[in-house]
Structures are given as structure tokens and as C-alpha cells.
C-alpha positions as CSV (number, residue, x, y, z in Angstrom):
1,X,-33.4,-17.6,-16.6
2,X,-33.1,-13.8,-15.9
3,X,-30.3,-11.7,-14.6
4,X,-31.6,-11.6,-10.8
5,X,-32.0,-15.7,-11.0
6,X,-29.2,-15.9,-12.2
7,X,-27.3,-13.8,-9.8
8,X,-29.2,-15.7,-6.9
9,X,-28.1,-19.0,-8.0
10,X,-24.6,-17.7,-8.3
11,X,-24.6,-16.9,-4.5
12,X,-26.0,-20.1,-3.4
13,X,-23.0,-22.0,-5.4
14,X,-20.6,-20.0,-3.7
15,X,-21.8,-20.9,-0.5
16,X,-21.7,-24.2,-1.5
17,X,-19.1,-24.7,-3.7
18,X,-17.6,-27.1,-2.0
19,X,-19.9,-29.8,-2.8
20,X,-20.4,-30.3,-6.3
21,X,-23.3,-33.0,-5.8
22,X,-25.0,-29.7,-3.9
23,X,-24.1,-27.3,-6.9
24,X,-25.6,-29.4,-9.7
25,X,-28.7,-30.1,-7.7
26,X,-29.0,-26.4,-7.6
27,X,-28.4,-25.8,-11.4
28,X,-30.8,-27.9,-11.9
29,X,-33.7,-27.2,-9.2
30,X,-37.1,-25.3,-10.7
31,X,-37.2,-21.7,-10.8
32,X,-39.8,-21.8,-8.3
33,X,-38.4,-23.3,-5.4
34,X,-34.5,-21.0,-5.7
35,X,-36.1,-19.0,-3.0
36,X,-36.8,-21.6,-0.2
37,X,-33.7,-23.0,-0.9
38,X,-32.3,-19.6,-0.5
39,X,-33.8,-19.3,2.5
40,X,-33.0,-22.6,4.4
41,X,-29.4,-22.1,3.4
42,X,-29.2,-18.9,4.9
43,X,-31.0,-20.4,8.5
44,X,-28.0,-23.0,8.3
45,X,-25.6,-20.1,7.7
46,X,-26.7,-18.2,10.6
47,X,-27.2,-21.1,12.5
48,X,-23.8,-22.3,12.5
49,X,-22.2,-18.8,13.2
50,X,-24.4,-18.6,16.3
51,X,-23.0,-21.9,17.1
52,X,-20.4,-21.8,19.8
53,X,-17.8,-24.5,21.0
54,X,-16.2,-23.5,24.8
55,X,-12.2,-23.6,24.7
56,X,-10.7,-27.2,26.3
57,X,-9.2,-27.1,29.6
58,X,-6.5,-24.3,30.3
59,X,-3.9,-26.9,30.8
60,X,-4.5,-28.3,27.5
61,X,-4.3,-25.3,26.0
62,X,-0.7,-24.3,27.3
63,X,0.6,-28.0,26.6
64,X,-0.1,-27.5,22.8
65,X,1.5,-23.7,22.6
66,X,4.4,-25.8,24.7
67,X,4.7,-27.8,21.7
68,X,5.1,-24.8,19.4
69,X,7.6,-22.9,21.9
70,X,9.9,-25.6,22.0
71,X,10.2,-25.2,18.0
72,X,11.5,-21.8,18.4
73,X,14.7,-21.3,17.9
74,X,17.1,-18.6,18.8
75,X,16.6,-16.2,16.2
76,X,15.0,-12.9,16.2
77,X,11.7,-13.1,15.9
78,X,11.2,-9.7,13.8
79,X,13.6,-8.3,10.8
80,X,17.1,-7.8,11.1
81,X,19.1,-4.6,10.9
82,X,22.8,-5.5,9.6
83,X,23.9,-1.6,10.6
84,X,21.6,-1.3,13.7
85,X,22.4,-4.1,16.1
86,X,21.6,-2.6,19.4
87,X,17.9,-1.9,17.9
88,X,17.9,-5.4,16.3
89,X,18.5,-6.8,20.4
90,X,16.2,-4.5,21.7
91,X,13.2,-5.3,19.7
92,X,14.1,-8.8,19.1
93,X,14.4,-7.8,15.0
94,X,11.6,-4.9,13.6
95,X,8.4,-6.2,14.2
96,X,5.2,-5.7,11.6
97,X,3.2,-2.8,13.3
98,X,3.2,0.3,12.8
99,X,6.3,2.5,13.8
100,X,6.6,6.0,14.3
101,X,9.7,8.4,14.4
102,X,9.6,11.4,15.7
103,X,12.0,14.3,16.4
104,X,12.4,18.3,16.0
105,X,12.6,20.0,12.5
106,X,15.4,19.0,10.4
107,X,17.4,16.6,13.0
108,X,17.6,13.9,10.9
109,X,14.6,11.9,10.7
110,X,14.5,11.1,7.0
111,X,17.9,10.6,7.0
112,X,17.5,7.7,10.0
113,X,14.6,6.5,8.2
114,X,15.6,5.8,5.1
115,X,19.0,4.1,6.4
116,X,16.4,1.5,8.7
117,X,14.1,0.8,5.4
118,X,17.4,0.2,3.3
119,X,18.9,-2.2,6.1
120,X,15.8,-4.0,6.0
121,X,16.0,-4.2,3.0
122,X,19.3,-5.6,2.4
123,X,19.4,-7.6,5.4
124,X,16.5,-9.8,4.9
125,X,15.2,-12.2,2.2
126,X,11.9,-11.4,0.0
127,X,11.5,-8.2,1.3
128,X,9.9,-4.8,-1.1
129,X,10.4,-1.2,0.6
130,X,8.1,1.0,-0.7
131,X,8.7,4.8,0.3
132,X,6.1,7.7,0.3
133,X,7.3,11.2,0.9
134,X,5.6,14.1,1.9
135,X,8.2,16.5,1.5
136,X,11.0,15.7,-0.5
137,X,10.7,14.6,-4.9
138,X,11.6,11.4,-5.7
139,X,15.0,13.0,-7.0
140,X,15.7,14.1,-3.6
141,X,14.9,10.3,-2.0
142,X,17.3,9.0,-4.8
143,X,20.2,11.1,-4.1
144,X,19.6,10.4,-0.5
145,X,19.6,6.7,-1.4
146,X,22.8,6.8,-3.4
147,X,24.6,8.3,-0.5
148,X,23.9,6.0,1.7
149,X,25.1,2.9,-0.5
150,X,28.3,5.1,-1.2
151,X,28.5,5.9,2.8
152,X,30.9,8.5,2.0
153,X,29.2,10.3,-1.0
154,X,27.8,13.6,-0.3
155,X,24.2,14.7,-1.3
156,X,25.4,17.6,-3.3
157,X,28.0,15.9,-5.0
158,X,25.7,13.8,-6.9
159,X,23.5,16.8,-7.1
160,X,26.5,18.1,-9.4
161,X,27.5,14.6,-10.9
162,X,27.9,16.9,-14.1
163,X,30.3,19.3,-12.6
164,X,32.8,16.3,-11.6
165,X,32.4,14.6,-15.1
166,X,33.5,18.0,-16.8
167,X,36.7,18.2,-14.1
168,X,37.5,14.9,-14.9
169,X,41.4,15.2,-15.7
170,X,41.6,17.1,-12.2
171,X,41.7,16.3,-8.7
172,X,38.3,15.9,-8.8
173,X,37.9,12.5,-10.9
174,X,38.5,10.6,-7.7
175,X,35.1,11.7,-6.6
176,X,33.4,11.6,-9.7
177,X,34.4,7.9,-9.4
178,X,33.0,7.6,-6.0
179,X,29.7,8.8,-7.0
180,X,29.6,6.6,-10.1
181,X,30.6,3.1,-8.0
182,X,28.0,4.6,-5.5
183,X,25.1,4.9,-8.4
184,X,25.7,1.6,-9.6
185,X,26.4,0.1,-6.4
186,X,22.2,1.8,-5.6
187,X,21.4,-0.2,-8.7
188,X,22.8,-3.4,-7.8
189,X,21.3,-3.5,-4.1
190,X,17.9,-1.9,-4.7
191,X,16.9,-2.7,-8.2
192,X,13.5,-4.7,-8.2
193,X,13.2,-4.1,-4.4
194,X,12.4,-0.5,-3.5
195,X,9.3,1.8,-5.0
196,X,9.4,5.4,-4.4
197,X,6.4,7.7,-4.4
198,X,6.5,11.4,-3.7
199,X,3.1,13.6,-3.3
200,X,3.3,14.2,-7.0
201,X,2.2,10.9,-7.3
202,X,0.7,9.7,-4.5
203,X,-1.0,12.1,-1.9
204,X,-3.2,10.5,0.4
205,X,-3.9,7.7,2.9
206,X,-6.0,5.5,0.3
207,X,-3.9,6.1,-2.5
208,X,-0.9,5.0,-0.2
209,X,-2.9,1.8,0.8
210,X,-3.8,1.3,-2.7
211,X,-0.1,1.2,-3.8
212,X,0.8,-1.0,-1.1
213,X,-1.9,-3.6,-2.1
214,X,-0.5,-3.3,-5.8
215,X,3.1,-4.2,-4.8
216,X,1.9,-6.8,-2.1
217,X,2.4,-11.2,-3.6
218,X,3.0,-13.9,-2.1
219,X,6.1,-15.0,-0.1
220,X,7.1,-11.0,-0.4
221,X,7.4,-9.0,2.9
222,X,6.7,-5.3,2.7
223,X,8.3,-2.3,4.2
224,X,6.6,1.0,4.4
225,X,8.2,4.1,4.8
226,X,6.3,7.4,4.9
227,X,7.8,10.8,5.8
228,X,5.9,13.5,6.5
229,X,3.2,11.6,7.2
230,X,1.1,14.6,8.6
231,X,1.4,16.4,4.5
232,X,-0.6,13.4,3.5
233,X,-5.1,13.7,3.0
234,X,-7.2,11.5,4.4
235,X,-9.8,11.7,2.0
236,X,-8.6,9.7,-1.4
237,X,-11.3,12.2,-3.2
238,X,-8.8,15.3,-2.5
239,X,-9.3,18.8,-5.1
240,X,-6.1,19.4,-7.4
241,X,-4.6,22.7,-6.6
């Protein structure tokens, strides 16, 4: 049996695998007639896509969503956002589409963004934020992340975590404190749960699909935030400067 036979009977099986009475029939059917069985199976193939079955009655139809519907319950039917509850009401929880945020130059946006993933994050079961930035280094989305679990940690403060450690019998021990409990306090929420990706690692559309599909299993619910989406290729085939 040669490699194109061989890869002909593979097809049929698949089509037909299934029905192991069918699949040993093929194994075992003469070389000669693969091709007309080939053939017929591909008719039936085409025959039954062409076939079409008209929806019931329209009644029918909204008595069996009416069944569903009365399942629901009262909870939101997207994600929940713990620190957001006016957006949570408004949208009925974050549903999965495709969001976008946009504002003037250095207003915020990252900042807002960020503090959305992590709420989703932290407020909901299973769920895997992944962040791609076009602009800032992965340090930069760290320190960013540590603030916000600390709330009252500034950026630059545990830009200088060594300054405080070195001032430690001063006044300033109290906030080399607060930035500590906030870094472990990052660990603790986010560890296992979040993936960052700056454009040193990841700088275009397909790569950023690509990464998705990696982190994606079963039962797991993914959260996507890109900033800066417009710094991002389109072409996965981009030249290295």
C-alpha cells in the first residue's frame, strides 16, 4: 500500500469513524475499488449538506426558548466587576466581544484598563488575563499592577523599592512596608492567573492570537487586554529592526 492509498484511506475513516463495521470494511476493501468508494462517499457528503429541514412553527419555537428563559435567574449575565458596580448594572456584567477604550493622550487609559482586567480577574471564577502592551515593558505593567493591589502605593515608590530598603531605620520604613505587603499581596492575587506580554515579546496581531490560543483549556475564561493596540503589525511575518 503506498503513501497516497494510504492517505486516501485515512480520509474515508475519518469520515466514517463513527462506524467501526464501515472502517474495517474499508481496511479491508481491494486497492482497486478505494476510488469509487471515495467517490460515492463524497456524493452522500454533499448530498446531505445540500439537504435542508424548514424551522417548526414560530410558536413552537418561542415555547421551547420560554423553557430556557424561565431557567434564568437573576444574575448578571456577563463578568462581574467587584470595584465597578455602576458598569457591572449597565452592561448586565462584561460581556465576551470585543471592547474598546478610547480617550486623549495620557488621560488614563492604561491605568482604567488594567484596574477592569484585574477586577475581572479577581472577581470571577476560572478566569486567565492575558495583557499585551504596545507601549509600556512588562516592568512598567508590573509596577502598575502592584499599585493597584496596594491602592495606595505609588508607581515610583516601587520604582525605588531600593531607596526605602536602604532608609529603613527612618521615617521611610513605613512605606517600604507598604510596598512589600503590596508585592506580595500582587503575588497572592495574580499568581497563575495573569500573562503579560510587551512588544519585545509579542508584536503583532497573529502572534497575539497565537498566545491566546496557547493559554486557552477547558473550563478557563480568558481576558484580553491590549494597549496600544494601534503599535501592533498586522502581518505576523514583520522585519526586525
Amino acid at each position: 500500500m503506498d503513501k497516497n492509498e494510504l492517505a486516501l484511506r485515512k480520509k474515508l475513516i475519518e469520515g466514517i469513524k463513527n462506524d467501526p463495521t464501515l472502517t474495517e470494511a474499508l481496511l479491508t476493501t481491494p486497492t482497486e475499488n478505494i476510488p469509487l468508494i471515495a467517490r460515492n462517499i463524497e456524493n452522500a457528503l454533499n448530498k446531505k449538506k445540500d439537504t435542508f429541514e424548514p424551522e417548526p412553527d414560530l410558536s413552537n419555537v418561542i415555547d421551547k426558548y420560554m423553557e430556557e428563559w424561565k431557567k434564568n435567574t437573576d444574575k448578571i449575565l456577563g463578568l462581574k466587576l467587584s470595584k465597578f458596580p455602576k458598569l457591572t448594572n449597565a452592561l448586565d456584567g462584561v460581556q465576551p466581544g470585543f471592547i474598546i477604550v478610547g480617550a486623549d493622550a495620557n488621560v488614563g487609559k492604561t491605568g482604567l484598563l488594567l484596574s477592569l482586567s484585574i477586577d475581572l480577574v479577581k472577581s470571577n471564577e476560572n478566569t486567565f488575563l492575558i495583557i499585551f502592551s504596545g507601549d509600556d515593558t512588562s516592568e512598567e505593567i508590573l509596577t502598575r499592577l502592584i499599585a493597584n493591589a496596594g491602592s495606595t502605593t505609588k508607581i515610583n515608590h516601587i520604582k525605588k523599592l531600593g531607596y526605602y530598603k536602604k532608609m529603613s531605620e527612618t521615617s521611610q520604613d513605613k512605606e517600604f512596608g507598604n510596598i512589600t505587603t503590596a508585592i506580595e499581596k500582587t503575588k497572592e492575587m495574580l499568581n497563575g492567573k495573569v500573562a503579560i506580554y510587551d512588544r519585545g515579546k509579542v508584536r503583532s496581531l497573529p502572534q497575539v492570537e497565537e498566545a491566546i490560543e496557547k493559554h486557552s483549556k477547558p473550563g478557563r475564561k480568558i481576558v484580553v487586554c491590549i494597549d496600544a493596540l494601534l503599535n501592533f503589525e498586522t502581518d505576523k511575518n514583520i522585519n526586525e529592526t
